[in-house]
C-alpha positions in Angstrom: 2.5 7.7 -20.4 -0.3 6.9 -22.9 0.4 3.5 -22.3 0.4 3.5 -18.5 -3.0 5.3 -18.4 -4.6 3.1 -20.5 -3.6 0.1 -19.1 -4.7 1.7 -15.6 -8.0 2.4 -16.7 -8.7 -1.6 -18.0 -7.4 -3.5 -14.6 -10.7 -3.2 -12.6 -9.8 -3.0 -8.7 -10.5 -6.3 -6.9 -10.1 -6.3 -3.3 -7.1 -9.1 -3.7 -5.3 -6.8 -5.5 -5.9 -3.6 -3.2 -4.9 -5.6 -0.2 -2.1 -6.6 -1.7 -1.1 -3.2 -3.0 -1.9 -1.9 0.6 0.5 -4.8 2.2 3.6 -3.6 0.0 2.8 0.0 0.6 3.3 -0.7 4.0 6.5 -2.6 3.8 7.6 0.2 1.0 7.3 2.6 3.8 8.8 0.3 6.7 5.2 -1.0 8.9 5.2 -4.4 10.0 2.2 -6.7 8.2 -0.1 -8.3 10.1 -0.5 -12.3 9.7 -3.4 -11.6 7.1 -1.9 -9.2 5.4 1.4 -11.1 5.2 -0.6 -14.2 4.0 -2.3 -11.9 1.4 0.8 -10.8 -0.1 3.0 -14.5 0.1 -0.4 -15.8 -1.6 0.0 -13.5 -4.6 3.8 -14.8 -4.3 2.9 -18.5 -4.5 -0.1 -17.8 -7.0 2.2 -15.8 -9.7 0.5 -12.7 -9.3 3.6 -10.9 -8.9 6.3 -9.8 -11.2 10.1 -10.5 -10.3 11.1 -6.8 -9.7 7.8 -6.6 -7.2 8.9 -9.9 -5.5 12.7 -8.8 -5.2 11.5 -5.4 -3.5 9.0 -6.7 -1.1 11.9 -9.4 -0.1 14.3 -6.7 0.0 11.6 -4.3 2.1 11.4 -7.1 4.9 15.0 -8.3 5.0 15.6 -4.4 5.6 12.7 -3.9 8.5 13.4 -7.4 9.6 10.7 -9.7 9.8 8.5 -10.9 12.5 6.8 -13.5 14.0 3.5 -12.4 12.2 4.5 -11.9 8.6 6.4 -15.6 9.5 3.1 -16.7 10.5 1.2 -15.6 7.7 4.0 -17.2 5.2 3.0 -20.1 6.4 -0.9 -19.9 6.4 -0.1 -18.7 2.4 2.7 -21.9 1.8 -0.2 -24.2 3.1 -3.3 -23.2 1.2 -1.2 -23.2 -2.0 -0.9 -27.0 -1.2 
């Protein structure tokens, strides 16, 4: 617990990282993303700024809700900047 906290305390909240948190909060608790938002979150994806377990639930959170034609959208938009 130690640990946890005092790791908390040093990551300083950027607004990548809080729209990112909000985008899998949502699909944690079974909202549709928005093309942004879903372009957010595949650009942390495609950047690395995601663990494996993080990446396995967020793919597993939209295979489950089913995705649509905006998180598709914003996939792309996130596949094509990382070019």
């Amino acid at each position: 617990m130690y640990f946890q906290n005092n790791l908390a305390e040093k990551l300083e909240p950027t607004p990548a990282r809080d729209d990112v948190e909000e985008a899998l909060a949502g699909l944690y608790a079974g909202r549709s993303l928005d093309s942004d938002a879903a372009q957010s979150l595949l650009g942390a994806v495609v950047e690395g700024r995601l663990d494996d377990p993080t990446i396995a639930a967020m793919l597993i959170a939209l295979r489950l809700k089913g995705e649509t034609a905006e998180e598709l959208i914003g996939a792309a938009r996130a596949l094509r900047a990382a070019d």
